[in-house]
N, C-alpha and C positions, 0 to 999 in steps of 0.2 A: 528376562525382559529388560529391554534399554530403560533407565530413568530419564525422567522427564529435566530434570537439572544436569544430565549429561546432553542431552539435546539441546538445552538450553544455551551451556556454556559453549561446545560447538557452532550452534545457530550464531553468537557474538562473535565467533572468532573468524567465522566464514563472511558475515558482513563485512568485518574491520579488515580482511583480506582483499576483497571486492572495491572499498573503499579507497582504500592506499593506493592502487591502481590507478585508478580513475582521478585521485588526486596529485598524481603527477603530469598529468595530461592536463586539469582543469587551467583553465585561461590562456591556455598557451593555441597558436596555430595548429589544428585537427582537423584531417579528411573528411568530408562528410558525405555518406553515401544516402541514397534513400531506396527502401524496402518497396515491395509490390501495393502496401495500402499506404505509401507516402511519406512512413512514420523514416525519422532519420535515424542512424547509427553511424559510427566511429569505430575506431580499432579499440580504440580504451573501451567500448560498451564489452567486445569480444574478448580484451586481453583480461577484465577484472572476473566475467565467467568463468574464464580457463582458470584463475588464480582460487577462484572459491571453490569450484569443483576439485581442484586438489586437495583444500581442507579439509572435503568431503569424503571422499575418497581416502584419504590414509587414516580418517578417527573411524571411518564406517564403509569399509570397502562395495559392504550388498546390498546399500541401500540405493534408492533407486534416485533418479536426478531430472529436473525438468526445467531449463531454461533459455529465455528469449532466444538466446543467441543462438546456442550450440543444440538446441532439442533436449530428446531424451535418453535418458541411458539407462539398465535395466529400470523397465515401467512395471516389471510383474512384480519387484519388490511390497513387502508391503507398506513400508517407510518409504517416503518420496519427499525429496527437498525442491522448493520452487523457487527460483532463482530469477530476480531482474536484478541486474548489475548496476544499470544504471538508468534509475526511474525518474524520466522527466528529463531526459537526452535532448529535450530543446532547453531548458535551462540550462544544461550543461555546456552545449556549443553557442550558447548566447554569455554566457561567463558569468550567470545567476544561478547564487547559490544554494539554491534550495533544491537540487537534486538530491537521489536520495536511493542507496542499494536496498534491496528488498530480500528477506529470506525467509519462507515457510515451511511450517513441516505438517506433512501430513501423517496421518498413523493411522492403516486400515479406512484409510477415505475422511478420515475425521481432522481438520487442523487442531495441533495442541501448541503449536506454536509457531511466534512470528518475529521480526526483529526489522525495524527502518532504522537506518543506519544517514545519514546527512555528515558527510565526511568535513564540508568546510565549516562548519560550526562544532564541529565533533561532537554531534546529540545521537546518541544511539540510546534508542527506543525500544523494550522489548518486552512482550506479553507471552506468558503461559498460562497455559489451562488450569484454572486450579490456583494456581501461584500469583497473582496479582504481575501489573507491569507498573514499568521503572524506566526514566531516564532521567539515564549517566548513574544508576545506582539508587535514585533515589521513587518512593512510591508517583505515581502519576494517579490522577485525577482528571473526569471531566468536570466543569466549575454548571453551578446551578444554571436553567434557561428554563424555563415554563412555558414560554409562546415565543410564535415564531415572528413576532414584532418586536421583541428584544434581542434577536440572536442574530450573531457573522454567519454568515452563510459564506461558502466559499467552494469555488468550482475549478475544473484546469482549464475549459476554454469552451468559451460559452455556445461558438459554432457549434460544437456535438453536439447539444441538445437538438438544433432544429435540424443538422443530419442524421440521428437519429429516432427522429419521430416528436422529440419535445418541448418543440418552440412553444405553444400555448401554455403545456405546462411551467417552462420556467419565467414567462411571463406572470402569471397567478403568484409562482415566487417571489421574485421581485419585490411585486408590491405588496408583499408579505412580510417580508424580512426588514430587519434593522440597517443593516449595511451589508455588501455584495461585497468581494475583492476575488483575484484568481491566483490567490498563492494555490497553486495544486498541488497535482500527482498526492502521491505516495505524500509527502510536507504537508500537507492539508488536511489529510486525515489523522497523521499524528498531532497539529495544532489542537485539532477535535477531543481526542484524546488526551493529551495534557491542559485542555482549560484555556487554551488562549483560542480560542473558537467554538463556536456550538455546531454546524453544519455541514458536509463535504459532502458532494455529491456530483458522481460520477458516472454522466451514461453509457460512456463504451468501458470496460473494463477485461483484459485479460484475465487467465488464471493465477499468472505471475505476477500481475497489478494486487493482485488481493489476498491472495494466501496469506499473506505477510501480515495483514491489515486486520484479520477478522478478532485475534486471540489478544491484540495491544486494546482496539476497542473494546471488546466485553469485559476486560479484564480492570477496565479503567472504570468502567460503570456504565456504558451505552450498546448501543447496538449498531452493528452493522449488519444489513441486508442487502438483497438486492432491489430492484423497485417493484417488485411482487411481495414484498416484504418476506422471502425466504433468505435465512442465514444460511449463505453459500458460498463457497470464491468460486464456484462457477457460471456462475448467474448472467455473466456477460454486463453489467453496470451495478452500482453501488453504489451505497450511501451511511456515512457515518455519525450517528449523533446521541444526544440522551435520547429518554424514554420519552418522555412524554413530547418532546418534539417531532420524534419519526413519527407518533401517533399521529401530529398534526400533517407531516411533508408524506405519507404514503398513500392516505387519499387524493390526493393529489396528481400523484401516477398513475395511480390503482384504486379507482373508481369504485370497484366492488370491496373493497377495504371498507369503506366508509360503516 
């Protein structure tokens, strides 16, 4: 059986691979195309895939692979890595740095591990099951929040809500919260996670948006779900914070929570 600290130190190397890529590209002149749901990409979103999947591939040839760009490759494995190269590819071709490579592992449908990697600050982020998370080496923390009139809340862009169905709801937020900002994506939920924010929350979510995301959260001390309050990265939207605040933000979605 693989250990979880060989997957670990892997899951780093394959971030910092993805990252490097993408940070010879950042700020410079980049093509930008856009996808059939609008969302934009670049050759660096493609070229730092290709580069992590290599990682992946020579420490662990039959495992299996799933990422934005390139798909998937064996899916029957039962270890599967999920890969977003580069999360938050409109900060990235706007030359704001808070973009951020993403890598999860799943084991048997179970994530045990995750890794945000934020190449221009060089904060890599990483949660195991089990093993507490750390960034840059060091333990992480979410900082206390009790109510949700004290707490940063923080989102990637506030339209999704009411294209997805929850304009009312994040109105109710709002005037709930202490203060609003949209440092997003994938950054916003590691802020969550290390303490410099109590809130992230996210209504459209990929499976590659969140793999990454669920095992740095719990691991730090909170929860991430989705807005049914099921811990899943399939859920399709999400949301990251301590305990006793998601108690407070998932009625809120999720009426029958109450």
């Amino acid at each position: 059986m693989i250990s979880l600290e060989k997957i670990r130190d892997v899951a780093v190397d394959v971030a910092r691979a993805g990252g490097e890529v993408s940070l010879r590209h950042f700020g410079k002149r980049i093509n930008v195309e856009f996808k059939d749901d609008n969302s934009p990409v670049t050759q660096a979103d493609r070229m730092a895939e290709t580069a992590m999947r290599e990682v992946i591939t020579s420490a662990f040839p039959d495992h299996g692979i799933l990422g934005e760009e390139h798909g998937a490759t064996n899916p029957g494995s039962n270890v599967q890595w999920i890969l977003d190269p580069i999360d938050g590819t409109q900060s990235f071709i706007h030359d704001i740095p808070l973009y951020t490579t993403l890598v999860g592992v799943l084991v048997g449908g179970e994530p045990v591990a995750g890794v945000i990697y934020a190449p221009v600050p060089d904060e890599m982020c990483v949660g195991v099951k089990g093993m507490g998370a750390t960034l840059n080496g060091d333990a992480c923390r979410m900082r206390p929040c009790s109510s949700l009139g004290e707490a940063t809340f923080l989102t990637s862009d506030v339209q999704h809500f009411a294209l997805y169905g929850y304009d009312r709801e994040l109105a109710q937020l709002l005037k709930k919260v202490r203060v609003h900002r949209t440092w997003g994506d994938a950054y916003g939920h590691m802020m969550v996670a290390c303490g410099r924010a109590d809130l992230m929350v996210d209504p459209v979510l990929n499976v590659w948006d969140a793999a990454a995301l669920i095992n740095i959260v719990q691991e730090s001390g909170g929860l991430f779900t989705d807005l049914k309050g099921r811990a899943v990265v399939d859920g399709g939207n999400g949301f990251s914070s301590g305990k006793e605040i998601h108690n407070q933000v998932l009625p809120l979605f999720n009426p029958s929570s109450k």
